[in-house]
C-alpha positions, 0 to 999 in steps of 0.5 A: 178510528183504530188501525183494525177500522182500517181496509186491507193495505191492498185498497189503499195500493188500489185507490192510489194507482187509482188516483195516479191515474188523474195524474196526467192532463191529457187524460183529464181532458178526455174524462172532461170530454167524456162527461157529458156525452160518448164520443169516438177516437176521432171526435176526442182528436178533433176536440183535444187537437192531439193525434190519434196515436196520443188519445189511443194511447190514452184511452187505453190506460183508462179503460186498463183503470176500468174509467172509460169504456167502449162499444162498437158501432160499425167501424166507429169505436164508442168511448164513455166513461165507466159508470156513475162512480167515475162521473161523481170522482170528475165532477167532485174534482171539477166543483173542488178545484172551482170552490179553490178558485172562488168560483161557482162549483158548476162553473167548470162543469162541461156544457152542452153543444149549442 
C-alpha cells in the first residue's frame, strides 16, 4: 500500500466521528435494542430503564450520525437502525468482543421475546 491507495483525508475525519459515536454505552444499548426489532421512545425507556429525556437525547445523536431512523405511526415515533451497514458495524462489534472473551461469537447476539 502507498499513500496515493490512500481515501482522501475527509473519510478518514468521517469514519472517526463515525466511530466516536459507539463511544458511549447508553448509545450501544439502544443499537442493541434496535437490532432485532423497531421500537418506540417509550419501549427504549421501558427496556433501558433511563428517562425519556436521556434516550431522546440519545436517538438524536444517532439519527444526526445517520445510524437509526424513524417513521411515525400515529403519535408514536418508530425507531430502528439505519440499513444493513449499521447492523453488520453491531453484530461484527458484538461477535468480536465475544471471541475476546471465549465465548461463542452468537452468544451476545439479542434474542428474540418469547
Amino acid at each position: 500500500m502507498n499513500k496515493n491507495s490512500f481515501p482522501p483525508e475527509e473519510i478518514f475525519y468521517d469514519m472517526a466521528d463515525f466511530f466516536k459515536v459507539f463511544g458511549d454505552s447508553s448509545r450501544i444499548k439502544i443499537l442493541y435494542s434496535l437490532y432485532s426489532k423497531e421500537m418506540s421512545v417509550g419501549e427504549l425507556v421501558e427496556i433501558l430503564d433511563m428517562t425519556q429525556s436521556a434516550v431522546s437525547h440519545q436517538l438524536r445523536l444517532l439519527r444526526q450520525s445517520d445510524l437509526v431512523k424513524f417513521r411515525k405511526e400515529g403519535k408514536a415515533v418508530i425507531y430502528s437502525l439505519d440499513d444493513d451497514h449499521v447492523f453488520a458495524v453491531l453484530e461484527q462489534g458484538l461477535k468480536h468482543i465475544a471471541h475476546k472473551n471465549g465465548r461463542e461469537e452468537n452468544e451476545y447476539e439479542p434474542k428474540a421475546d418469547a
